[in-house]
C-alpha positions in Angstrom: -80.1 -4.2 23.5 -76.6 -4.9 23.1 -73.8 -6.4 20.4 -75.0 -9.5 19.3 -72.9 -12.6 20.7 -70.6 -13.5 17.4 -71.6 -17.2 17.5 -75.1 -16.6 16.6 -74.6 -13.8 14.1 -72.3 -16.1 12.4 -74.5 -18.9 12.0 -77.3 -16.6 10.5 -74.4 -15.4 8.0 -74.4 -19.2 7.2 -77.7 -19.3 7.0 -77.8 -15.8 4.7 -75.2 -17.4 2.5 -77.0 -20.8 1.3 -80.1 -19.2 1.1 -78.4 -16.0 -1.2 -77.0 -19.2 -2.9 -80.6 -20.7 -3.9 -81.9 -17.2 -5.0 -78.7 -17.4 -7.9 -77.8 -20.4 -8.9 -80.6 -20.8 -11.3 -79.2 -17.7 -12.8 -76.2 -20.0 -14.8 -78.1 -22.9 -15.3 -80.9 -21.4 -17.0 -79.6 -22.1 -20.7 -79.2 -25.9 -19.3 -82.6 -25.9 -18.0 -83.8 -25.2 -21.9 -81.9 -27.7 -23.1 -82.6 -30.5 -21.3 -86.6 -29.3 -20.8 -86.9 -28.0 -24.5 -87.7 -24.4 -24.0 -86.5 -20.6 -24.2 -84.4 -18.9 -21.8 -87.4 -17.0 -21.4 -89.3 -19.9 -20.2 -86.5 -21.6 -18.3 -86.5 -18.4 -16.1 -89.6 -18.9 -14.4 -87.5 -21.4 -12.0 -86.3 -17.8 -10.9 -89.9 -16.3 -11.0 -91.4 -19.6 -9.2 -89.1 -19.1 -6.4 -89.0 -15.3 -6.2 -93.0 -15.3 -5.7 -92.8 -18.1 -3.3 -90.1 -16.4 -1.5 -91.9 -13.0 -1.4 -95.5 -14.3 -1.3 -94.3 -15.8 2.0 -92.8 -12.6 3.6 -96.5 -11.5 4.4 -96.8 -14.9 6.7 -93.4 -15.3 7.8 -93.1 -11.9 9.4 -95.8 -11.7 11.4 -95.4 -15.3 12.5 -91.7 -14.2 13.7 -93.2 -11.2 15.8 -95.5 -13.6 17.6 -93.6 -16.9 17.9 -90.0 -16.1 17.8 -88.0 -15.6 15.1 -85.3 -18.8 15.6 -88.1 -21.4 16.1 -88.9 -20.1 12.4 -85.3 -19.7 10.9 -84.1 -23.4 12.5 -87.9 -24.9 10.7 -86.8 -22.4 7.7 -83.9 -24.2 7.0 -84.8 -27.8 7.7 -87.9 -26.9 4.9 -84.9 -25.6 2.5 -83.2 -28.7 3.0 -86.3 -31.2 1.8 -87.4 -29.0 -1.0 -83.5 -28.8 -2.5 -83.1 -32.4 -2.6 -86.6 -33.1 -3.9 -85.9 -30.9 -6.5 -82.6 -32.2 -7.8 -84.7 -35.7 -8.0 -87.2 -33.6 -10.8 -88.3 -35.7 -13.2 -90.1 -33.1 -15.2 -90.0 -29.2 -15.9 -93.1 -28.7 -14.1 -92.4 -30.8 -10.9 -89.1 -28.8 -10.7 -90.9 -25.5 -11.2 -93.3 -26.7 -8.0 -90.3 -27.5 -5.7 -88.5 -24.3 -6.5 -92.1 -22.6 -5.5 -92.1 -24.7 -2.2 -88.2 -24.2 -2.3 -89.0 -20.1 -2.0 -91.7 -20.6 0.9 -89.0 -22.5 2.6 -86.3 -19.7 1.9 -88.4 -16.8 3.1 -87.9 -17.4 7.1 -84.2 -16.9 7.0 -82.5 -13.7 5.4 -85.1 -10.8 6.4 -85.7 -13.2 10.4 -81.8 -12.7 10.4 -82.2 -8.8 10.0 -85.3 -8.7 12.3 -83.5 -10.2 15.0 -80.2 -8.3 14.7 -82.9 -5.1 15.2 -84.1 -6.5 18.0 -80.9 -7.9 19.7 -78.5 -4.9 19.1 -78.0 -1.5 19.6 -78.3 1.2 16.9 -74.7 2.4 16.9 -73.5 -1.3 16.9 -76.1 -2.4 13.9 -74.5 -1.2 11.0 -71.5 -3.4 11.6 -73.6 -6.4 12.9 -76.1 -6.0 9.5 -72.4 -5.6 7.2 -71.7 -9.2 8.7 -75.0 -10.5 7.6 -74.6 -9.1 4.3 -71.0 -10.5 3.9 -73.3 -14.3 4.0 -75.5 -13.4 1.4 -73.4 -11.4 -1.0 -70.6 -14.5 -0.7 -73.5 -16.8 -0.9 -75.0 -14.8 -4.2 -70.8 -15.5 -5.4 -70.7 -18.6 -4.6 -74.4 -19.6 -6.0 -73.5 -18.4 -9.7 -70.6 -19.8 -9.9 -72.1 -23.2 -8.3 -74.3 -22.9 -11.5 -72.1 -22.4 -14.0 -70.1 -24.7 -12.7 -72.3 -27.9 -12.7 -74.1 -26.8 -15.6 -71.1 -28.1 -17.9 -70.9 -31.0 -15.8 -72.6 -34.1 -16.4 -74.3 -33.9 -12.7 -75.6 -30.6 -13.9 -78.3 -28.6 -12.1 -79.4 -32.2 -9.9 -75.5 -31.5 -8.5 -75.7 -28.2 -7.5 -79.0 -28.5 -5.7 -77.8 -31.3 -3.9 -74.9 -29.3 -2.3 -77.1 -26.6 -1.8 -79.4 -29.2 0.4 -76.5 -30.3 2.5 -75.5 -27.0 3.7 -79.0 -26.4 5.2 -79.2 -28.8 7.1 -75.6 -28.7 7.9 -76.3 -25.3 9.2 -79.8 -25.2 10.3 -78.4 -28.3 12.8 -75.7 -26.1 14.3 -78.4 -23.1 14.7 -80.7 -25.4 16.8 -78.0 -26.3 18.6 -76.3 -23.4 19.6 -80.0 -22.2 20.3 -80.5 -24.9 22.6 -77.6 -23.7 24.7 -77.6 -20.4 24.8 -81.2 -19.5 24.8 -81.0 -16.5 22.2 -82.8 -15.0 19.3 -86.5 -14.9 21.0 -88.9 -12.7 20.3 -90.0 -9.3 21.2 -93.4 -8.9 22.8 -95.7 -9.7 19.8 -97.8 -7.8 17.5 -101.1 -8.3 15.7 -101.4 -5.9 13.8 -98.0 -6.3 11.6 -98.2 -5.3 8.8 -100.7 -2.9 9.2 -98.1 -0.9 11.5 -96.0 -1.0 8.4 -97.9 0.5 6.0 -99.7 3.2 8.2 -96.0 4.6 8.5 -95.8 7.1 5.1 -91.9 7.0 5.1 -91.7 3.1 5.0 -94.1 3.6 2.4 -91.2 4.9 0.4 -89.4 2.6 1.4 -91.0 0.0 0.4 -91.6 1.6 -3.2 -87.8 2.2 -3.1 -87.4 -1.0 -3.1 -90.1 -2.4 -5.4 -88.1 -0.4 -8.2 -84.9 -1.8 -7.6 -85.9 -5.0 -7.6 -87.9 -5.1 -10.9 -85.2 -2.9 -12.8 -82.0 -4.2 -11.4 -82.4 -7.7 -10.0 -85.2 -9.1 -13.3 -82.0 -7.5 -15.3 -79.7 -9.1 -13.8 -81.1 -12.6 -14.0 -80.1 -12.7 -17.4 -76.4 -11.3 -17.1 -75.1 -14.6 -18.1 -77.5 -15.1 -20.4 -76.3 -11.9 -22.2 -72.3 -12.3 -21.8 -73.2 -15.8 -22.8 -75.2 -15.1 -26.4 -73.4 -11.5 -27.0 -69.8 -12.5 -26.5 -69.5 -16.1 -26.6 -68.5 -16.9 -23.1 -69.1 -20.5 -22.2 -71.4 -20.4 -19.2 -69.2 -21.3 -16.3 -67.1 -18.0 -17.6 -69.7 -16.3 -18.1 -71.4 -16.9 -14.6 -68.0 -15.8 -13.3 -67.7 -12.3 -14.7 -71.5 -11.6 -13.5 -70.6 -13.2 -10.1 -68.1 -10.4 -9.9 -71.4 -8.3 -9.1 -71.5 -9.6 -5.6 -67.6 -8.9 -5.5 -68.3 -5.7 -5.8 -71.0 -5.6 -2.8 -68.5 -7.9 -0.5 -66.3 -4.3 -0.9 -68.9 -2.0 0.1 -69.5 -4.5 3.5 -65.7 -4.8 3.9 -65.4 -0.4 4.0 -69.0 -0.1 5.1 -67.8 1.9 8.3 -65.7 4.2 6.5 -68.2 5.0 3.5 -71.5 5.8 5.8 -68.8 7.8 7.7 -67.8 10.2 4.2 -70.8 10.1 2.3 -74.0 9.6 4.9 -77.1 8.3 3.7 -78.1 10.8 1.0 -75.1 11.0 -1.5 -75.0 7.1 -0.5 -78.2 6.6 -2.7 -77.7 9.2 -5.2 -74.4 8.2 -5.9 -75.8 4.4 -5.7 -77.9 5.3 -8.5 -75.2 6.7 -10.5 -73.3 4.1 -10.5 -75.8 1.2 -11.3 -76.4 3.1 -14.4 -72.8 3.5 -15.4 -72.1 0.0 -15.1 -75.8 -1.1 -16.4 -74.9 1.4 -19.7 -71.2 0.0 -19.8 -72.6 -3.6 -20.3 -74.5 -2.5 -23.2 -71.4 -1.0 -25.0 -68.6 -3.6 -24.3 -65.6 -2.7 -26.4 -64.5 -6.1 -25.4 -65.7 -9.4 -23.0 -63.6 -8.5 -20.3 -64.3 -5.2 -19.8 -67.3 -6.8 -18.4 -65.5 -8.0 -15.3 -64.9 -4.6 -13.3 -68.2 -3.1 -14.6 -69.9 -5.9 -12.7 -68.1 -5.2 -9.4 -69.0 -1.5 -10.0 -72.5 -2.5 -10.3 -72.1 -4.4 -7.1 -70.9 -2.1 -5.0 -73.5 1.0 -7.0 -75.9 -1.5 -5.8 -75.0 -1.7 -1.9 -74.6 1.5 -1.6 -78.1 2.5 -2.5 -79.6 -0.6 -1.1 -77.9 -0.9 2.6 -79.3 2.9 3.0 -83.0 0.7 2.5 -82.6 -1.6 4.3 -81.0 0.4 7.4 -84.1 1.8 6.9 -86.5 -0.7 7.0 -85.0 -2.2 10.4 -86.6 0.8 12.0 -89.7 1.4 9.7 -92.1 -0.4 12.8 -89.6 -1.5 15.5 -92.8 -2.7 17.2 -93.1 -4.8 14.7 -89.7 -5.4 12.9 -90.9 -8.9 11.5 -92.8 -8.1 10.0 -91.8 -4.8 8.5 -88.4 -5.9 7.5 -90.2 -9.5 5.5 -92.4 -6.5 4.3 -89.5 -4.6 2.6 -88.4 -8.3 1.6 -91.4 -9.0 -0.3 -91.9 -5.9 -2.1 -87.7 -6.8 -3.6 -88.9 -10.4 -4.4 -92.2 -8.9 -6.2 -90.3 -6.6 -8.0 -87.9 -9.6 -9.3 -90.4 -11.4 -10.2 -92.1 -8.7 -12.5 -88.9 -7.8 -14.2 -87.8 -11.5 -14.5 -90.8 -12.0 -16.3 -90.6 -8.6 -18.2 -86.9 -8.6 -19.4 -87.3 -12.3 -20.4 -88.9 -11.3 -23.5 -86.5 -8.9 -24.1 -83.9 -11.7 -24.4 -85.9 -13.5 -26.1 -85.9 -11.1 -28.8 -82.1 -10.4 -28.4 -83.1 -6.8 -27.7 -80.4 -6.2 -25.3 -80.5 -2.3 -25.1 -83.8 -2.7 -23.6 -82.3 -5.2 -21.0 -79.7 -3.2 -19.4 -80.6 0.9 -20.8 -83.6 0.8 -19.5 -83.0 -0.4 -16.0 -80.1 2.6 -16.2 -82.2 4.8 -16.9 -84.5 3.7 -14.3 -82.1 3.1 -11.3 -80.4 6.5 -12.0 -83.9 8.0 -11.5 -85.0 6.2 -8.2 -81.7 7.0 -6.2 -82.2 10.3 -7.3 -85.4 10.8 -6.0 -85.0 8.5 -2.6 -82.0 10.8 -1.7 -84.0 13.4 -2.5 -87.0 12.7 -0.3 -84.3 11.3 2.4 -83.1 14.9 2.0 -86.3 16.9 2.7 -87.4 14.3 5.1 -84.2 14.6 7.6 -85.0 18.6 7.5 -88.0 18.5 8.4 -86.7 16.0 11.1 -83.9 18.6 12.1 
């Protein structure tokens, strides 16, 4: 092992940013998506759920497949799939049709973020990873930006959603050209010797059991919230949507701080006050939503939730790059999946909540929730270093 060459780790932040992009950009359009298809927000957010199932459904293939084939042959045919299901969706005709390419949209989507971290864990060395996986997450938490915003931008435009999936489609193939490319040349990104027994390794392991659990929880309480963040800012206080989608884009703000002083805050706080204080935070910001003396007030309390949010989750997923390094595929798509399950469910749960207009529920309970489970992960991080020590 060794740093990874810059060129490559660059073009997998590329990669991480479009495909953090496709994961948000419904998040704006969603009331558009009602409109123009006649249904509730609520309904309108299965696009998320249809591409969060895919997405995670797909983890449990994807990962092995890595571990035996090579993980670039899969990212390069990743993107190239993301590129024909995006522009097939922005020709939708119909709710359903859309809802099928967003699924195949997902599948598509799955070989690219947690491949990217797989392969960092392969390529390079433990005390260089940290900084190598802080790049990676700069792509995705710019592309998550970038992705709202997108949304809410095209969604008062007449081009609307059909616009913002077209761009989308051009940066994968844009990007998934220059990957095969610079593949071609310089021969990186293969694969460790392979394993057949996957995710089997995974699960066997009791602390990437936790993990994995961990992780499950945030993404049902924090993630299914925050797919309706616009939503909220948009029915509560008025905002039009493209202002709206800006002040909850300000979430990923937030995590684009934590990756700029990642160094320096694993350096003060370590691992355990990292996802206690993680926890904390998401609820402060999660309980501050609820009582918004005024709109903007919402602006830093979603950076705060971005960068509670990194802090407790790059403690995870460091973690889940060494649940099975014999099998890093497929544990890392594991830990992937269990997020994008845990979306789904609270995408599906909280969008009866906003049906309703019972707000308190959306963003209290996940506070309540998220203060709980960092809690208890630094907790059993705690007792599990001891006995370690």
């Amino acid at each position: 092992m060794s740093a990874a060459p810059s060129a490559p780790v660059r073009l997998l932040a590329a990669a991480a940013f479009f495909s953090a992009a496709a994961l948000r950009v419904c998040d704006s359009l969603l009331p558009r998506f009602a409109l123009e298809f006649e249904r509730s927000a609520g309904e309108a957010g299965r696009l998320i759920v249809a591409f969060a199932v895919a997405y995670g459904l797909m983890q449990l293939l994807s990962g092995p497949l890595a571990d035996r084939f090579g993980k670039q042959r899969l990212m390069t045919f990743a993107l190239a799939g993301c590129g024909l299901t995006s522009t097939a969706a922005a020709f939708a005709g119909s709710f359903d049709t859309l809802l099928a390419w967003r699924a195949l949209w997902g599948m598509a989507a799955a070989g690219i973020v947690p491949l990217s971290m797989a392969w960092i864990g392969d390529a390079v060395a433990y005390e260089a990873r940290q900084a190598t996986l802080a790049r990676l997450l700069l792509g995705t938490l710019s592309g998550m930006v970038i992705g709202q915003l997108l949304g809410g931008l095209f969604a008062e435009t007449a081009l609307g959603w059909r616009g913002a999936f077209g761009v989308l489609s051009i940066g994968y193939w844009v990007v998934g050209g220059l990957l095969w490319r610079d593949a071609a040349r310089t021969k990186t990104m293969r694969a460790p010797a392979a394993s057949r027994r996957g995710i089997s390794v995974v699960i066997a392991q009791p602390w990437a059991r936790v993990v994995l659990l961990a992780v499950f929880i945030e993404g049902v309480f924090l993630l299914g919230a925050l797919s309706y963040l616009p939503t909220y800012l948009h029915a509560r206080e008025g905002l039009g949507l493209a202002a709206a989608s800006a002040v909850a884009a300000l979430y990923a703000v937030g995590g684009l701080v934590y990756a700029i002083c990642a160094r320096r805050v694993v350096g003060t706080l370590g691992e355990i006050r990292m996802a206690a204080a993680g926890g904390l935070l998401m609820a402060t910001a999660l309980a501050g939503l609820w009582l918004l003396p005024h709109w903007s007030a919402a602006a830093p309390l979603s950076v705060l939730l971005g960068f509670g949010t990194y802090l407790y989750h790059n403690t995870l997923q460091t973690h889940a790059t060494q649940m099975a390094p014999e099998a890093r595929g497929s544990a890392v798509s594991l830990f992937s999946f269990c997020l994008f399950a845990g979306q789904s469910v609270g995408v599906v749960a909280f969008g009866g909540t906003v049906d309703l207009h019972a707000y308190a529920a959306l963003l209290l309970l996940p506070a309540v929730a998220l203060a709980i489970v960092g809690a208890g992960f630094a907790a059993l991080l705690r007792r599990r270093l001891s006995v370690a020590g």
